[in-house]
C-alpha positions in Angstrom: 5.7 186.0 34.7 7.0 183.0 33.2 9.9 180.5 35.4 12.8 179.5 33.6 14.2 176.2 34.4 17.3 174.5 33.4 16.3 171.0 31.2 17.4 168.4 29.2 19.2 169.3 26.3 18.0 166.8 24.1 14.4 167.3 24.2 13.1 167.9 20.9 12.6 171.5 21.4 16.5 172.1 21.1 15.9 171.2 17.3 13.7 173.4 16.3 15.0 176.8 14.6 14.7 180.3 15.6 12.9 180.6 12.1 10.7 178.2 12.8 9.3 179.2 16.1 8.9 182.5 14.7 6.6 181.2 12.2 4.7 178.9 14.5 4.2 182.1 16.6 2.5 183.8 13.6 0.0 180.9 12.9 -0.8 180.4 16.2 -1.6 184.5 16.2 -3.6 183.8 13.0 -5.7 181.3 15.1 -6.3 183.7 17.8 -7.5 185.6 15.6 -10.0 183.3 14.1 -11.3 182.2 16.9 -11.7 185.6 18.3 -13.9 186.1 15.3 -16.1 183.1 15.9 -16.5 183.9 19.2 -18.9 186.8 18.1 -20.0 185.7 15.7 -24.0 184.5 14.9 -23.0 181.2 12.9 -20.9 180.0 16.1 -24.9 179.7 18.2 -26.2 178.1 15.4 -24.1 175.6 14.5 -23.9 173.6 18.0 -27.8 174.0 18.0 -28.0 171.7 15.3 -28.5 167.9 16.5 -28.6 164.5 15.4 -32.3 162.4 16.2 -34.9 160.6 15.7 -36.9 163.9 15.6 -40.4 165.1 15.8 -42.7 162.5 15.4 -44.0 163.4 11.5 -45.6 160.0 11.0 -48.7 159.9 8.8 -51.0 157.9 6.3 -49.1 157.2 3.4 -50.1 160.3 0.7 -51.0 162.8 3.6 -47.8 165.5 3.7 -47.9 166.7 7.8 -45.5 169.3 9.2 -45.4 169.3 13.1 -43.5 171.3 15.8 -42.5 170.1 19.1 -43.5 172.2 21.3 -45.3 175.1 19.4 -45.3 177.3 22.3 -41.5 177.9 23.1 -40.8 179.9 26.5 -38.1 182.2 25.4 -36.4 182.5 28.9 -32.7 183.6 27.7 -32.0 184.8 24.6 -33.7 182.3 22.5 -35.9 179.0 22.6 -35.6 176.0 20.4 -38.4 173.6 18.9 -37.7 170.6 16.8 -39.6 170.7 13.2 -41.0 167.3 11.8 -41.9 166.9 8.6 -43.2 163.7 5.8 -44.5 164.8 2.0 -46.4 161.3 2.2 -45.3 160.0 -1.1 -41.3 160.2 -1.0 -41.2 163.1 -3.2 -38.6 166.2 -2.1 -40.4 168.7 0.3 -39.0 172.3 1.6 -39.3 173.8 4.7 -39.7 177.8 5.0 -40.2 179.7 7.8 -41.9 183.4 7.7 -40.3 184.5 11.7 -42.9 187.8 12.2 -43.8 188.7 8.5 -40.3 188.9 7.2 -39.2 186.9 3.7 -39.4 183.2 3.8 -36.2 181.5 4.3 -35.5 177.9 3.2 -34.6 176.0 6.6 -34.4 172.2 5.3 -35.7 169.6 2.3 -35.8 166.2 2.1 -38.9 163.7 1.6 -39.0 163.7 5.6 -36.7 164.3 8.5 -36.9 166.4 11.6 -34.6 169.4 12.6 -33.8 171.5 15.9 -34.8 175.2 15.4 -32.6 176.7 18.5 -32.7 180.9 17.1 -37.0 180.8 18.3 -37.6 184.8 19.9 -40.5 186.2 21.3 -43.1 186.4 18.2 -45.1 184.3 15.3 -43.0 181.6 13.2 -44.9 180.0 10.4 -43.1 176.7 9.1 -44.7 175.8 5.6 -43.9 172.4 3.5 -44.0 172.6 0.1 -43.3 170.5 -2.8 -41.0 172.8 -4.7 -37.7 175.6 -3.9 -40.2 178.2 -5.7 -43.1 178.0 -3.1 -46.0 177.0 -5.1 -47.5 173.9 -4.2 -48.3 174.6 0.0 -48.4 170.9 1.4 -48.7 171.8 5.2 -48.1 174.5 7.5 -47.4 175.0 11.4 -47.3 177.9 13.6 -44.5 178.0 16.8 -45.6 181.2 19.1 -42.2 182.3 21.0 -43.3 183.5 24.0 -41.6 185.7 26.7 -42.2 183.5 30.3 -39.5 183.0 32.9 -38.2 179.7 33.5 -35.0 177.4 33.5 -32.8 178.2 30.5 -33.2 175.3 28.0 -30.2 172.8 27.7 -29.4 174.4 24.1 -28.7 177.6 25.4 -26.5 176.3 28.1 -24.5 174.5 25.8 -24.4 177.5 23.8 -22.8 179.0 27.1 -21.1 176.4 27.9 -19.0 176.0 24.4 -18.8 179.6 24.1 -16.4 179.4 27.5 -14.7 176.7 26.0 -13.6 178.8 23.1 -12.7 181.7 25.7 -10.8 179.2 26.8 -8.6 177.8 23.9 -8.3 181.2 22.9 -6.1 182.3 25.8 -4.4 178.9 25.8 -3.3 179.8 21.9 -2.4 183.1 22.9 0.1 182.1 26.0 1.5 179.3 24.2 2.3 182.2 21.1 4.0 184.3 23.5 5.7 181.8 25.5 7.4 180.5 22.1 8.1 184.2 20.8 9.0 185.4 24.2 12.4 186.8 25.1 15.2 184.5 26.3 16.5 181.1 26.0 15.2 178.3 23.6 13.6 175.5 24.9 14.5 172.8 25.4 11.1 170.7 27.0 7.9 172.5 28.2 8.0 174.0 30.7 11.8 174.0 30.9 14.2 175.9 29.1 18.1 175.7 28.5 20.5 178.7 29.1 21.6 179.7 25.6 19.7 180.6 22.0 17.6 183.8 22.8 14.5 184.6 21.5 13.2 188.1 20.7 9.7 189.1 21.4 7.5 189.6 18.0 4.2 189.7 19.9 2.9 192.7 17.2 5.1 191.3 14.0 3.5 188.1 14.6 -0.5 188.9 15.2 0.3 191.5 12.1 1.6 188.3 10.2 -1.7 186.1 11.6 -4.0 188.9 10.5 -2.5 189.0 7.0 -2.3 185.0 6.5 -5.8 184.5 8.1 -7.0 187.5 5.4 -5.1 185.7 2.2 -6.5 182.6 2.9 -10.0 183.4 3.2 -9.2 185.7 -0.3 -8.5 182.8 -1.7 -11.2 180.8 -0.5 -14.4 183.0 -0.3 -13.6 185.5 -2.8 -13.2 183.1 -5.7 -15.6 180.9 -7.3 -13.8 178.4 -5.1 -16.3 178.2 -2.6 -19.3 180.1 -4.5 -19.1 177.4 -6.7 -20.5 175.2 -4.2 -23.1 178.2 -2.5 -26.4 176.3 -1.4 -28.5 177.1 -4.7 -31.6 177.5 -2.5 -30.0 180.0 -0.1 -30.1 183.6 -1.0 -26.3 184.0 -1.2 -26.5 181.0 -3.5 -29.5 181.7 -6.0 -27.5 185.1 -6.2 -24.6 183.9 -7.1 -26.1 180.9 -9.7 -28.4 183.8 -11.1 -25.6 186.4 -11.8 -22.8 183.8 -12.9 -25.7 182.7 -15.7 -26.5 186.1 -16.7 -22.5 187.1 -16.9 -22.2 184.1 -19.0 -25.0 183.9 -21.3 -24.6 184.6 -24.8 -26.0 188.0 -26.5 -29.4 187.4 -28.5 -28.7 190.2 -31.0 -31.6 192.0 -30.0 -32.6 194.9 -27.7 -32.2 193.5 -24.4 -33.8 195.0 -21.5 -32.9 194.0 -17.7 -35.3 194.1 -15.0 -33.7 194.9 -11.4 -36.2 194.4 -8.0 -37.0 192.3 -4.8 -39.9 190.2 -4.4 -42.6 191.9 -5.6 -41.1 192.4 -9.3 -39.6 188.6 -8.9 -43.3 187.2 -8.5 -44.8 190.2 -10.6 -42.8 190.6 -13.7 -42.9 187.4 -16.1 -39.9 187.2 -18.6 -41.2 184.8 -20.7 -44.7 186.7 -21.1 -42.8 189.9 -21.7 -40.8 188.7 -24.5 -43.5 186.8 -26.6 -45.4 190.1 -26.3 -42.1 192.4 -27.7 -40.9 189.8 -30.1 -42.0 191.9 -33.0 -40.3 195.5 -31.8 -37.2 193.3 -31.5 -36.4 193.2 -27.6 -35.6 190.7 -24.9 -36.7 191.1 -21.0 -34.3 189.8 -18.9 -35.4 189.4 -15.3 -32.6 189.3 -12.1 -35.2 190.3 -9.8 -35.1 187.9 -6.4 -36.6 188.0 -3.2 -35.1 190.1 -0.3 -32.8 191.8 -3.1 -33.2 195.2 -1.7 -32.5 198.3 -3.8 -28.5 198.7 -1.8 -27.8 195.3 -3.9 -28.6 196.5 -7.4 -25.6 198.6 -8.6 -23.6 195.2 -7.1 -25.5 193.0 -9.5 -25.4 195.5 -12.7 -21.5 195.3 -12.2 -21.2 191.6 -12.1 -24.2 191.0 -15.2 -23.0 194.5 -17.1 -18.9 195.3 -16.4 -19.1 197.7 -19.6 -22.0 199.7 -18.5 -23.1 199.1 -22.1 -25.0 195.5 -22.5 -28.1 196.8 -22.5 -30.6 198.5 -24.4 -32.8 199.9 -21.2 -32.5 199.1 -17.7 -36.1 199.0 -15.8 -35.2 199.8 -11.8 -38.6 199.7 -9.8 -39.0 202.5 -7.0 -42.2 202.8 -4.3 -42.7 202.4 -0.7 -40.9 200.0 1.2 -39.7 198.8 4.5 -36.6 197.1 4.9 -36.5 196.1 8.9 -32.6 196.0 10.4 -33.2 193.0 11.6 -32.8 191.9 8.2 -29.1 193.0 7.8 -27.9 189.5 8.1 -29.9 187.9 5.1 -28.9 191.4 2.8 -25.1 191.5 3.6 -25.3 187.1 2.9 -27.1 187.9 -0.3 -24.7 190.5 -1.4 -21.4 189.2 -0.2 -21.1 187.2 -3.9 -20.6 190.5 -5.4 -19.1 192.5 -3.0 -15.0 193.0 -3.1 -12.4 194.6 -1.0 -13.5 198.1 -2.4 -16.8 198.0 -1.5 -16.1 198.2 2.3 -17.1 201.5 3.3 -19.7 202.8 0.3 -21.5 198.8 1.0 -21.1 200.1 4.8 -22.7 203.2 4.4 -26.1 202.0 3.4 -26.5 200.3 6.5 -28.3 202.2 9.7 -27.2 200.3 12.7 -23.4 200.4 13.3 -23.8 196.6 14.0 -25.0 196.3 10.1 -22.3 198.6 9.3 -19.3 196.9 11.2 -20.7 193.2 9.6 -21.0 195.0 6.1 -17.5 196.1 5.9 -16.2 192.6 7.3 -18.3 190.6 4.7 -16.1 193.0 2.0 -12.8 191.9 4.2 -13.2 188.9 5.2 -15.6 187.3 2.7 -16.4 184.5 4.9 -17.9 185.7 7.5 -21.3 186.2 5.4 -21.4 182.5 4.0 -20.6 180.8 8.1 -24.1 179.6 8.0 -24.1 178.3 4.4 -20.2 176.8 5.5 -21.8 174.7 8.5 -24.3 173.3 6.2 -21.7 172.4 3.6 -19.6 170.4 6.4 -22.4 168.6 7.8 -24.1 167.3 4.4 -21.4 167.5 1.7 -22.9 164.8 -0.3 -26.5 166.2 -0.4 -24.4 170.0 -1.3 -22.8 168.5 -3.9 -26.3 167.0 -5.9 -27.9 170.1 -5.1 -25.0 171.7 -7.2 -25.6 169.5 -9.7 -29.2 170.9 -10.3 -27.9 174.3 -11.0 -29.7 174.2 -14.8 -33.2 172.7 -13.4 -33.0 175.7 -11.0 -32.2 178.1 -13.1 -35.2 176.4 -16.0 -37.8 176.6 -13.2 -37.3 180.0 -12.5 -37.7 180.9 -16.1 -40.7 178.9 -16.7 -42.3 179.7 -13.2 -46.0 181.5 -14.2 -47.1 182.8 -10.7 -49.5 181.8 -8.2 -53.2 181.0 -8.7 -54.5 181.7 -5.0 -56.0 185.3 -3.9 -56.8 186.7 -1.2 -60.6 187.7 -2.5 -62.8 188.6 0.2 -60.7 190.4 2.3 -61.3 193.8 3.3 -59.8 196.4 5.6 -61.6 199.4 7.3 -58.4 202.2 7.4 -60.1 204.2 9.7 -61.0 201.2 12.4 -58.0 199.3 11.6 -60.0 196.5 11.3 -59.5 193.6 8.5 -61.7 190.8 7.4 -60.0 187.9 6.2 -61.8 184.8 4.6 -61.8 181.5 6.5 -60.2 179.5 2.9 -57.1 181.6 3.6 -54.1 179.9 4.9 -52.5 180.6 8.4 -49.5 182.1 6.3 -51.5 184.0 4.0 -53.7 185.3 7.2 -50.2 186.4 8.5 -48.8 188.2 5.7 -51.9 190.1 5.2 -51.6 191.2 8.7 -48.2 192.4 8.5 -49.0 194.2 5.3 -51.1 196.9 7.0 -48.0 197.3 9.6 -47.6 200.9 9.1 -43.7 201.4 9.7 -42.5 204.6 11.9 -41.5 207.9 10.2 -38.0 206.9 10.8 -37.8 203.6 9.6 -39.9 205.3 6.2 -37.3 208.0 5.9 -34.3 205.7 6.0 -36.2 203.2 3.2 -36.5 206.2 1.1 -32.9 207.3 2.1 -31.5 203.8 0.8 -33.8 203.8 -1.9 -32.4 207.4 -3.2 -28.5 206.5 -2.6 -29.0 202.9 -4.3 -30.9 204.0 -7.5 -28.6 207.4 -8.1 -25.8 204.9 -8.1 -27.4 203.2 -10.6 -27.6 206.7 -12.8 -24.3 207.3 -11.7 -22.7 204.7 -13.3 -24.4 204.7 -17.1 -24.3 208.6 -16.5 -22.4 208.1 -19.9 -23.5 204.9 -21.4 -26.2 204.8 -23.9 -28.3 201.9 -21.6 -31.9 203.9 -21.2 -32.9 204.2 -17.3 -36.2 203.2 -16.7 -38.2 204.2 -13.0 -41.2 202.3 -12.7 -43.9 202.3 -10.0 -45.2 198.9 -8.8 -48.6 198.2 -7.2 -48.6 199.5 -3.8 -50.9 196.5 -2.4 -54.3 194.8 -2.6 -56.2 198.1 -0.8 -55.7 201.3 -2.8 -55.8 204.2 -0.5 -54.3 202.8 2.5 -52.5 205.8 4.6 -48.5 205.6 4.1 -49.0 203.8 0.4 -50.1 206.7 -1.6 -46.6 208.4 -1.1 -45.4 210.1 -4.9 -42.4 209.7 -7.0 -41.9 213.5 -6.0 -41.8 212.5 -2.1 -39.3 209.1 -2.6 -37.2 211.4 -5.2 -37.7 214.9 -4.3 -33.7 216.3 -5.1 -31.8 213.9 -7.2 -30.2 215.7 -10.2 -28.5 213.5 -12.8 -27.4 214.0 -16.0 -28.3 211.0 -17.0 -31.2 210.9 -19.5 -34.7 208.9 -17.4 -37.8 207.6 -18.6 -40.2 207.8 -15.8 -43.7 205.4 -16.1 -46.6 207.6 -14.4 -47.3 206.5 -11.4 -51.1 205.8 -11.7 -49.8 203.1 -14.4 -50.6 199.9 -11.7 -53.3 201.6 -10.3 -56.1 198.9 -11.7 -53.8 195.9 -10.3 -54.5 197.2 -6.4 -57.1 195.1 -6.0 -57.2 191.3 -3.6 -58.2 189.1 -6.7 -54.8 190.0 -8.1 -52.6 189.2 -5.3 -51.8 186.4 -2.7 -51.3 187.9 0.1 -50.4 191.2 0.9 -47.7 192.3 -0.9 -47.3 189.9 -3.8 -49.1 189.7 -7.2 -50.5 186.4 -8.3 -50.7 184.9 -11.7 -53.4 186.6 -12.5 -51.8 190.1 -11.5 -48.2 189.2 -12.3 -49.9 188.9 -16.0 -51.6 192.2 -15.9 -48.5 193.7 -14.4 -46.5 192.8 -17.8 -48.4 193.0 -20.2 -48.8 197.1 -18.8 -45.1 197.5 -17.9 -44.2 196.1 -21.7 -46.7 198.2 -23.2 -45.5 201.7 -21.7 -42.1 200.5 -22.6 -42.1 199.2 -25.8 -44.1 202.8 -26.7 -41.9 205.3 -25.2 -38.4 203.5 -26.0 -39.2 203.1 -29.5 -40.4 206.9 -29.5 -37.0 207.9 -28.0 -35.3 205.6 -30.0 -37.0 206.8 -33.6 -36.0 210.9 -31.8 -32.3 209.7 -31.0 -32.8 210.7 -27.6 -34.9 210.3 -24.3 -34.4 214.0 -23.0 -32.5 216.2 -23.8 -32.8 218.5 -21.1 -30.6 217.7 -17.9 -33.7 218.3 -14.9 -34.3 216.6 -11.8 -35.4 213.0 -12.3 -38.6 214.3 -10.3 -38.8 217.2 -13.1 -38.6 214.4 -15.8 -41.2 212.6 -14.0 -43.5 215.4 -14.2 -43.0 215.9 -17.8 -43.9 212.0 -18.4 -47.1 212.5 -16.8 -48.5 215.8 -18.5 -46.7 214.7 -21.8 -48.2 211.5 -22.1 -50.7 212.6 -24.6 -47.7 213.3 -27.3 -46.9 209.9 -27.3 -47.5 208.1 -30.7 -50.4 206.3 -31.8 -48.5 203.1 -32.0 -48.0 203.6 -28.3 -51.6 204.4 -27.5 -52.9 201.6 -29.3 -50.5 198.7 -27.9 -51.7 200.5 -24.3 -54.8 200.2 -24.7 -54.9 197.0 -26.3 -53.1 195.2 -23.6 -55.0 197.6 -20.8 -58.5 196.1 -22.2 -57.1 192.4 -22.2 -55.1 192.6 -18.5 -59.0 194.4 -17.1 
């Protein structure tokens, strides 16, 4: 219970107006309410981990590029270790520092020419940090491998500050909240803290005034977040970022006056599918491949991307929309929602919800589509603490967006590896680096029934969306297969259109590529590592993918129709396959022609 004491008068709390209290009461609600929100959330860990330093020592002869890790062996004792990553390119040129954390995508964790930073967020498990000399991965300078490993001991000093600002938060938080209710509260005004006159009473607003918080802390981060105001400024090398810089260019860019044909997919299209290739090859049938295809794009992002590029439903001649076997772990939520939340709106909350599997990854889905900024905290901390280095990398928006376009693949393989399904066992050459060794390894990971079932489950929803929404737009639906991997065969990766698709009626009229198409590209001299195509494939890959296309569009374009019948897509997929012998011989011929050259 709060004392009331008689005071003096002319203490400068007599001046201020019932009004005015009132509306201090709200915005100290609103604050509450923030920091109730960064209480739980990730970005609130991660940004006090980050420290000023003199760092790991990286130092090197002059030309040699070195990575290091101090210590690579972290004992995870709480809920996560830290290391401190060093790192010199040797000639002063800009490096970037990915880390693969257990086989997942690489994410960008730091650039410069050299530096050092704290890595706080180390689990239990296998962290490769690689240095390269561009944002697109290609040129592999150095590498380092931190093992987290599960050992009891003393919690390190980041965790306890971790604990120990986390408490301090707690803290101000019930301080705002008192000193809202102790203005609001019924009685006299004021007139010096903690005494209080005898007249002017005050009514108590305690659910008008979190109400008006919770709307003024929504409006302001509408204003913020879900305008170009901040994803103006996104990181262009995060995945929110690139996402945003890729669709805003896409939106924006001028119609050719041709047949243009987008290409949706994740990593495996991004490195396998070559724009530039595809359109010298279909200059002459009068088409133009556009590729939105990124890394970690998973197939619940791709209806949110066609309505940013394609608001009509009616932009584009054909849309190509990869399908096969997948895993998408949970534990990559975070990165998804980030990557999405450029696209997403207020709508979106429950169907962008749905497609999650964890009610954690639901509840942070529908508050991305809310409050906007909760999926760009990390990208916000790095803004505030290098606004100057944001602000160039802004600048480079075109060179990132030229690089991507003229990006040919990469020329390494993974030739001499073998795997034994039945013993489980795989052979990997010595020349193979430690991330390459990794990925491999990770590959051949056979994920549980359930996490299969709820890949194919996402991958259903997402692509009948898709058919959903040019159900009656004259934009041609293309499924295509992709390579399943370097070793054909493998148990799990021979799964069928008919078992990823096996009930999905549409009206929509579907070309379906037959799913042997790819089959010669599953070989290790066409890939990387274990999931991605090389140059060498990523060529092969097009020059197929543009040959099936430009035989059967132009076929159902010269007919005035793809089908006319309204089946199952699975039906229309079985009807490709046995039909593909009445295809023209304009179609056979550019096949085969292009077959021969990618063999």
């Amino acid at each position: 219970m709060i004392r009331r004491r008689t005071g003096d008068s002319s203490s400068s709390w007599a001046t201020l107006k019932p009004s005015a209290v009132a509306n201090l009461s709200a915005v100290l609600f609103g604050i509450a309410i923030w920091l109730a929100l960064f209480l739980g959330s990730p970005c609130a860990h991660g940004a006090v981990a980050k420290q000023s330093g003199r760092g790991t020592d990286a130092r090197q002869t002059k030309g040699t590029p070195t990575i290091a890790a101090t210590p690579e062996r972290v004992e995870v004792t709480a809920a996560s270790g830290s290391t401190e990553i060093g790192w010199n390119t040797g000639n002063g040129s800009t490096g970037f520092v990915f880390v693969t954390a257990n086989g997942r995508e690489p994410v960008l964790v730091a650039k410069g020419p050299e530096g050092s930073r704290v890595i706080s967020w180390i689990r239990t498990g296998s962290y490769i940090f690689e240095l390269y000399g561009d944002a697109e991965r290609r040129a592999l300078l150095a590498t380092v491998t931190v093992s987290g490993v599960a050992e009891p001991g003393s919690p390190p000093r980041t965790g306890l500050l971790h604990r120990q600002l986390r408490w301090l938060l707690v803290a101000v938080l019930f301080a705002v909240l008192y000193f809202a209710v102790y203005l609001s509260s019924t009685g006299p005004q004021r007139t010096e803290f903690p005494a209080e006159p005898t007249t002017s009473p005050q009514p108590l607003h305690v659910a008008r005034n979190l109400l008006l918080g919770l709307a003024a802390f929504i409006c302001v981060d509408g204003v913020v977040f879900h305008t170009r105001l901040y994803t103006s400024i996104l990181a262009p090398d995060s995945y929110a970022g690139r996402m945003a810089v890729i669709t805003r260019a896409e939106k924006h860019r001028a119609s050719s006056g041709l047949k243009e044909v987008l290409v949706l997919g994740d990593s495996r299209m991004a490195e396998g599918f070559s724009a530039a290739v595809a359109n010298e090859l279909s200059s002459v049938a009068g088409l133009k491949f556009v590729n939105v295809a990124e890394p970690a794009c998973a197939v619940n992002i791709w209806h949110y991307v066609l309505r940013e590029v394609d608001p009509t439903g009616r932009r584009y001649w054909a849309i190509v929309v990869p399908y096969g076997i997948g895993f998408e772990p949970n534990s990559a939520d975070p990165l998804r929602i980030s990557m999405a939340a450029p696209l997403l709106r207020y709508g979106d909350c429950f169907n962008f919800a749905s497609a999650f599997q964890r009610w954690s990854g639901r509840f942070r889905a529908f508050t991305a589509c809310i409050l906007r900024g909760s999926a760009f905290q990390s990208d916000l901390v790095d803004f505030l603490e290098h606004p100057s280095a944001r602000a160039r990398s802004v600048q480079l928006e075109a060179k990132t967006l030229h690089s991507r376009d003229v990006y040919k693949g990469r020329d390494s393989d993974i030739v001499g590896t073998s795997y034994d399904p039945k013993t489980g066992q795989v052979t990997l050459p010595p020349r193979l680096t430690e991330a390459q060794r990794e990925a491999v390894r990770d590959s051949l990971v056979k994920p549980s029934q359930s996490e299969t079932q709820d890949f194919l489950r996402m991958q259903r929803d997402g692509i009948q969306k898709i058919l959903k929404r040019y159900s009656a737009s004259p934009t041609a639906i293309v499924l295509t297969p992709v390579p399943r991997g370097p070793f054909a065969g493998l148990p799990g990766a021979s799964m069928t259109f008919h078992a990823a698709f096996p009930t999905v009626p549409t009206q929509k009229a579907v070309l379906s590529l037959p799913e042997q198409t790819f089959d010669f590209l599953e070989k290790p001299e066409y890939y990387f590592d274990g999931l991605h195509l090389n140059a060498k494939g990523r060529q092969g890959f097009t020059e197929t993918l543009v040959a099936q296309l430009v035989g059967h569009l132009q076929s159902a374009d010269s007919d005035g129709q793809l089908h006319s019948d309204s089946k199952t897509v699975a039906g229309r997929f079985s009807s490709g396959i046995h039909g593909s012998g009445n295809r023209s011989s304009r179609d056979n011929h550019i096949s085969n022609k292009l077959m021969n050259e990618a063999n």
